[in-house]
N, C-alpha and C positions, 0 to 999 in steps of 0.2 A: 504493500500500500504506500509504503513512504517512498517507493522507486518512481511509482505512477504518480504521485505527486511531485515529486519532482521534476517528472518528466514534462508534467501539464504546467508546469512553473515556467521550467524553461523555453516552452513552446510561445508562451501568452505574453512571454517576457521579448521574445523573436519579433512576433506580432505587432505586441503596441510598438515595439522598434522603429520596424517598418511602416506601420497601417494608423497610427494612432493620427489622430488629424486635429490641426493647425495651420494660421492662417501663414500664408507662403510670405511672408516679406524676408526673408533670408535671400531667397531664390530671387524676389523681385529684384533687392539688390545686386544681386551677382548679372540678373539679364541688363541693370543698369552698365556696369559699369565692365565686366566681362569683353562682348563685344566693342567696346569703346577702346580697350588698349590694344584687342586685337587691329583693327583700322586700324593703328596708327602706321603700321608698315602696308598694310594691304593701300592704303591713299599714295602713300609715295612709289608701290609700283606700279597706278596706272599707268604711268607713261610708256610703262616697258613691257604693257602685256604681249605686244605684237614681239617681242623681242623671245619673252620668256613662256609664253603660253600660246604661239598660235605658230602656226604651218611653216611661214616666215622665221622664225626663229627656231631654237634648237633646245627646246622643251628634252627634259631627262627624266624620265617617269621610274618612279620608285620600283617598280615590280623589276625594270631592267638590269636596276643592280644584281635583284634576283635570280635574273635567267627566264623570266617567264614573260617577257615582252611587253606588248604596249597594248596592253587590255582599257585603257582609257582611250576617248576619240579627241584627237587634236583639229582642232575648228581652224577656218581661216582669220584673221588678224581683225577683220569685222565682230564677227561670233563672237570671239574671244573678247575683246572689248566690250559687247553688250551684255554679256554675262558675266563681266569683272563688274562693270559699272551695276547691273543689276543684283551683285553680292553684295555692294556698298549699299546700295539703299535698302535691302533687306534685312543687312545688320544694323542701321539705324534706326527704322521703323520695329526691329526687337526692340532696341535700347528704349525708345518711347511706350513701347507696350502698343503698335498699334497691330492689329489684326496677328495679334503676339505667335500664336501657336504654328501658324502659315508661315508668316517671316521667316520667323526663325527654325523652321524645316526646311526652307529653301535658301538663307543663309548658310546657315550648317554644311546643307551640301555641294553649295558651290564653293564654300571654305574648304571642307576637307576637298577636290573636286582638284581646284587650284594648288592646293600644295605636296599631291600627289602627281602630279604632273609636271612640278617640278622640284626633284628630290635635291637637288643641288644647293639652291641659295632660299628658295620657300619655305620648302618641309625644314621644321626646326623644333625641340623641344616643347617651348610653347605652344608652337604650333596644335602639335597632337592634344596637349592638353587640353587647349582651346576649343579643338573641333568635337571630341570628345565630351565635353562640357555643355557647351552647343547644345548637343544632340540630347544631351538629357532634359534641358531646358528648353525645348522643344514638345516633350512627353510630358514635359510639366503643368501644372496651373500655375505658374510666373507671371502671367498676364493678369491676375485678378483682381491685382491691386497694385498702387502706385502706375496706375498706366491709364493708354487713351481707351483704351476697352474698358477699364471699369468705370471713366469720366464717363463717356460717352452711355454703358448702362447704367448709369445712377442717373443721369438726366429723362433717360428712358421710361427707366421704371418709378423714376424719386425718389426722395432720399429717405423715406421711409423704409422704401423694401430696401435699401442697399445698409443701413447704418448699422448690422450686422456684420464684420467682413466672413468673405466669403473661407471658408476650411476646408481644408484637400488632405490624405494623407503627404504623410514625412517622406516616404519610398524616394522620391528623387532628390532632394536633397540627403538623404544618407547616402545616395550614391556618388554624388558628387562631395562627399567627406570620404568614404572607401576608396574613389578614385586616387586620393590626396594620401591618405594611409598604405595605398599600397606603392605609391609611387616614393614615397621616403621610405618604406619598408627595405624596396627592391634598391636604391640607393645608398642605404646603410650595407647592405650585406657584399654591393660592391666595391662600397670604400673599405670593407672590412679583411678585401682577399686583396687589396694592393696596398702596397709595404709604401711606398712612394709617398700615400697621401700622410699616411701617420708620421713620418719624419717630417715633413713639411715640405719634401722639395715639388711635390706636385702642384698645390697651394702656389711656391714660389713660383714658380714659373711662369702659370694661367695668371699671377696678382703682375710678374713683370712682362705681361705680355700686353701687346693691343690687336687683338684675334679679333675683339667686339668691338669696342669703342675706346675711347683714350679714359685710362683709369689713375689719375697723377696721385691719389690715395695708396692704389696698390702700391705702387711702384715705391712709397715709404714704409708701409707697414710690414712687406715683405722683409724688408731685414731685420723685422722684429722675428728672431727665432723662437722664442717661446712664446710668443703670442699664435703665431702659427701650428704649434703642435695641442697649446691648449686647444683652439679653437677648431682643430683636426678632431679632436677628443669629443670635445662637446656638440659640436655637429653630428656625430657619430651616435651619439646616445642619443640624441634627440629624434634620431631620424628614426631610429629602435623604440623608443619610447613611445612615439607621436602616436601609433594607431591605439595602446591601451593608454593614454593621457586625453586624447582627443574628447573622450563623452564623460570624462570626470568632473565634477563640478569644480573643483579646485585646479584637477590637472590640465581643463581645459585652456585655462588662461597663461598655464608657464606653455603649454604644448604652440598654442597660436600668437603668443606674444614672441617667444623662442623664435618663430619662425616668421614674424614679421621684420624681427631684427635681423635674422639669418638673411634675407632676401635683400633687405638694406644693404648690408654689408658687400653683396653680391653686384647692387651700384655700385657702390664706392670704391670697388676694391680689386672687381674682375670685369668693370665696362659693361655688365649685362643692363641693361635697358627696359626693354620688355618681357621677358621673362619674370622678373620679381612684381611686374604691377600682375600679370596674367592669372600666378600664385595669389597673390593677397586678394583680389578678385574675387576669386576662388572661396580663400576663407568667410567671405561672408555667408555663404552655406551654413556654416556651423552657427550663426542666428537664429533663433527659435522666439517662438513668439512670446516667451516669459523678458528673453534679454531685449527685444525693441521695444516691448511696456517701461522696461527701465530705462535705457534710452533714452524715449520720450520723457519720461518725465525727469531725468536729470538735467534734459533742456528747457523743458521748460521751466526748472527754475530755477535756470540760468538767464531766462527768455531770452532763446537763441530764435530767432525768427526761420523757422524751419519752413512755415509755408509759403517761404519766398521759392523754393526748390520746385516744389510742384508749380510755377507758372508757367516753363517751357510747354511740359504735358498741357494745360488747361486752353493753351493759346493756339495750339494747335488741332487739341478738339475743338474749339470755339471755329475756324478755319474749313473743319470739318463737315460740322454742322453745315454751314453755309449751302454744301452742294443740292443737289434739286432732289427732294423728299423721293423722287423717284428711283434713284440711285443710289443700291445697296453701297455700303465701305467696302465691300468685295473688289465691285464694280472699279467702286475709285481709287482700290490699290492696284489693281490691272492699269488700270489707264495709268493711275502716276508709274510703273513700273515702266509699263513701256516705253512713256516718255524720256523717262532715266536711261533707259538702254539704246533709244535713237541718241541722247543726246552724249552719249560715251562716244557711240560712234563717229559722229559731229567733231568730238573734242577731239578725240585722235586721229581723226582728219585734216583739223585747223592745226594742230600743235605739228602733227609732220617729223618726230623726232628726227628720223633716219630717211628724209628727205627723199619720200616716196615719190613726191609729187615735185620736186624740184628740179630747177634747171639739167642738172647734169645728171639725174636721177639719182639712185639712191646710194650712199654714202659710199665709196668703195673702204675694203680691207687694208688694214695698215700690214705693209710687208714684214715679216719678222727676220730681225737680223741675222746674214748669215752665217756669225760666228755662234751666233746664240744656236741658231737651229740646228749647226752639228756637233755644240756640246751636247745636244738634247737626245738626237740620233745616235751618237757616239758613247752613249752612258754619262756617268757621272765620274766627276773627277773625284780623286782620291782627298780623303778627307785632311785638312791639314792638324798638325798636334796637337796646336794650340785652340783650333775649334772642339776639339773631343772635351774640352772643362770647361763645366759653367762657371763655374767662380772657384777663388781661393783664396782664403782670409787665414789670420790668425787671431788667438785672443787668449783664453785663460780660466774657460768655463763652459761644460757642455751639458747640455740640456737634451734627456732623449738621445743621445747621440750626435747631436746638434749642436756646433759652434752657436755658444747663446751671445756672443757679446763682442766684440771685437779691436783691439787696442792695441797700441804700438811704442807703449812703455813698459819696462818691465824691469824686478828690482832681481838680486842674486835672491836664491833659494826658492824661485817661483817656478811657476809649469809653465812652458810655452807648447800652445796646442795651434799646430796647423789643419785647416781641413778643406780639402782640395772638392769639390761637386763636378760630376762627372753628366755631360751629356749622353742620352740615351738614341737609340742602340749604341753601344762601343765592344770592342773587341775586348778579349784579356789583355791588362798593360801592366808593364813595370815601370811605374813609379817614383821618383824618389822628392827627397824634402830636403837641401842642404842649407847650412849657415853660409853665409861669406861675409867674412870684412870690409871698410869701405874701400881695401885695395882690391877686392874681389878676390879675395886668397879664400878656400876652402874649410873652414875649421871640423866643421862635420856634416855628413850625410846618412841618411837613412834613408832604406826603401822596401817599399813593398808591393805584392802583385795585388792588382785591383781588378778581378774577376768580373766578368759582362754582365752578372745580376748584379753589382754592387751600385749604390747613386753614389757617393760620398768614400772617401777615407781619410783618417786621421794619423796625424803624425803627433808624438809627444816628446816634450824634450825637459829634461832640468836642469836649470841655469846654473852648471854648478861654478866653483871658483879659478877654471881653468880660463877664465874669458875675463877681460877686463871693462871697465865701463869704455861706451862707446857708443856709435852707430854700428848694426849691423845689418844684413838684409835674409830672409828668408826665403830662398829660390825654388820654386817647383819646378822638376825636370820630367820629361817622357821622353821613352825613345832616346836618351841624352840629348835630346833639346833642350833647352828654358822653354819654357808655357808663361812664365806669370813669377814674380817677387813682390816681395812684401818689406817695407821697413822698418826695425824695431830698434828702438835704443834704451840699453842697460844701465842700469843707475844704480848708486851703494855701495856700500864697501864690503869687496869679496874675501878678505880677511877674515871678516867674521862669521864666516860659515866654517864649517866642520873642512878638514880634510877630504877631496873625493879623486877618483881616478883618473889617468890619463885624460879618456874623453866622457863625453859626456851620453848617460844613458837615455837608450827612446823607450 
């Protein structure tokens, strides 16, 4: 008996999970503001859809990576154009809520549509996210409130029938919190099987790169080494955490606050752009109708004037209204649709990027240079020594394995730690780490092999009282090349250390 109770517990517990019903303003928000960061890069490639999406240009459709060809149909430069431009106004007519459920199934799938058609520079993380998301808000009641469909039926019906809001179950909004759960799930367990990111040099690189956009934050905080490996650490648990934190009352706010910082950081630090609004988007799913009751009322007594928000929506019901009693909203999103799609075609018409219609017709190929084209043909050239190391500093304190600090004085009876980071792939090397004088004379070397799974290796040395104060320099060698020195100068008096050997131990 206590088994079947149980069992009818967990079942009814499943249930209201899914089924239990409240009013969608989670969702509404997410239909707000979701599609709105996706535009932001769909607006700036109209101009290139003849380029990137149509017959005319040289669309790379996802499946081909695969082997399995071009199961999508590539339209001519026309087409293409009227169905980019009618994706735009599909996603804005979600964002408003007007004829919500339509839109934004026809949104959805000229998004996903578009960016499987071009896997190259379209299809992106976000992206999937996005379209994914889309589509469930689509299946949604998102439209029932805060939008022109429910303006529009309140005037209908009055505000009597409508001063209820309308209740749907949860089911799609918990899938768009599962979506979110399992995509940091499946992302912890990959940071968890590469050794790269835990030391920090994965981190360092993506923060000293410009892959996305120009990130002049990374590019300082990156030679924070223990801020790197914490923040490797903690990322890492959180992403493991997030799916059983997410519906805690208390763990939901470290779980989504965690990760509103986590995405910030991802501006500032790794150039991503779009990506972290697409995520926080996102989070607003996890709004249920108890936390916008509180919301609301911690604005209002603040008196934030909220219902200045809703006049975009009211003004364009108002707009709406106007059209002739005989004329479903159906009607008149056909007609404004097609409109929007003659006039894509219009614009990329007039605008003429690649000078279809120009004088000397359309733009010719710039030649590629011939020396270029038979390094390209002819393989690649043999890598030089000095490119095989990312960097290499000294200092006197390691974190993780991790040169934490980096300094270029140093007294007798200290530790001097070299640590060389090694560019990936590389072959097995030998290594070494010598002193020299400012006559460049030898005083000691050491070296070791640095095997092709290795990122890093360290060199240890103690300053004992065979050396006198002075400038000296610290040389990295490969292959007996120099790669890279360091300058350090000794301070103190080597008198008052102990007795030690000839040279000096690593």
């Amino acid at each position: 008996m206590k088994s079947a109770s149980n069992k009818t517990s967990l079942l009814s517990g499943l249930k209201n999970f899914f089924y239990a019903e409240q009013s969608p303003y989670g969702l509404a928000l997410v239909r707000m503001f979701l599609p709105a960061m996706a535009l932001i890069p769909v607006m700036r490639r109209f101009g290139r859809v003849r380029e990137l999406y149509s017959l005319d240009g040289a669309p790379q459709q996802l499946a081909e990576f695969f082997g399995q060809g071009t199961p999508l149909p590539v339209f001519s430069p026309a087409v293409a154009t009227a169905l980019h431009g009618l994706m735009i106004f599909a996603l804005i007519c979600g964002m408003f809520g007007f004829r919500t459920r339509m839109t934004l199934f026809i949104g959805a799938t000229l998004y996903t549509y578009f960016n499987l058609l071009d896997a190259v520079s379209t299809m992106t993380k976000y992206a999937v996210i996005s379209s994914h998301i889309m589509l469930i808000l689509a299946v949604s009641n998102c439209g029932a409130v805060w939008s022109i469909d429910a303006i529009l039926r309140r005037w209908k019906e009055g505000p009597a029938a409508t001063t209820v809001p309308p209740r749907s179950p949860v089911w799609p909004a918990r899938l768009v919190q599962l979506l979110f759960c399992f995509i940091y799930f499946g992302a912890a367990i990959t940071k968890i099987q590469t050794q790269a990111f835990f030391s920090g040099e994965q981190m360092r690189y993506w923060m000293l790169s410009n892959w996305n956009h120009d990130n002049p934050a990374g590019e300082v905080l990156a030679m924070w080494t223990p801020l790197l490996l914490i923040s490797g650490y903690l990322s890492a648990v959180w992403e493991i955490t997030f799916p059983f934190l997410a519906w805690r009352p208390l763990g939901r706010f470290f779980a989504l606050g965690f990760g509103i910082l986590f995405h910030i950081m991802t501006w500032l630090t790794l150039g991503l752009h779009i990506f972290p609004l697409v995520c926080i988007s996102g989070y607003l799913s996890f709004l249920m109708e108890d936390d916008i009751v509180a919301i609301r009322r911690f604005l209002h007594r603040l008196r934030v004037p909220t219902a200045i928000l809703g006049w975009p929506r009211f003004a364009v019901a108002r707009l709406i209204e106007l059209r002739p009693a005989a004329v479903p909203t159906a009607i008149l999103w056909v007609g404004l649709a097609a409109l929007v799609a003659v006039g894509s075609v219009e614009a990329d018409y007039r605008m003429d990027l690649y000078s279809v219609r120009g004088e000397h017709g359309l733009l010719p190929l710039k030649q590629l240079d011939q020396d270029v084209a038979l390094s390209m043909i002819n393989g690649q050239k043999p890598v030089r020594e000095k490119d095989k190391f990312f960097s290499f500093a000294i200092g006197d304190m390691l974190v993780g394995g991790q040169l934490a600090n980096r300094i270029e004085e140093f007294e007798f009876g200290d530790t001097i730690l070299a640590q060389c980071n090694v560019n990936t792939p590389h072959e097995d090397m030998w290594v070494e780490c010598v002193i020299e004088d400012e006559q460049n004379r030898i005083i000691d070397s050491n070296g070791q092999f640095v095997t092709r799974d290795l990122l890093f290796a360290n060199f240890q040395y103690h300053v004992g009282n065979k050396l006198m104060p002075g400038n000296y320099w610290m040389v990295l060698r490969s292959s007996g090349m120099e790669v890279s020195r360091r300058p350090f100068t000794l301070t103190g008096d080597p008198e008052t250390l102990p007795q030690m050997s000839d040279l000096m131990t690593n």
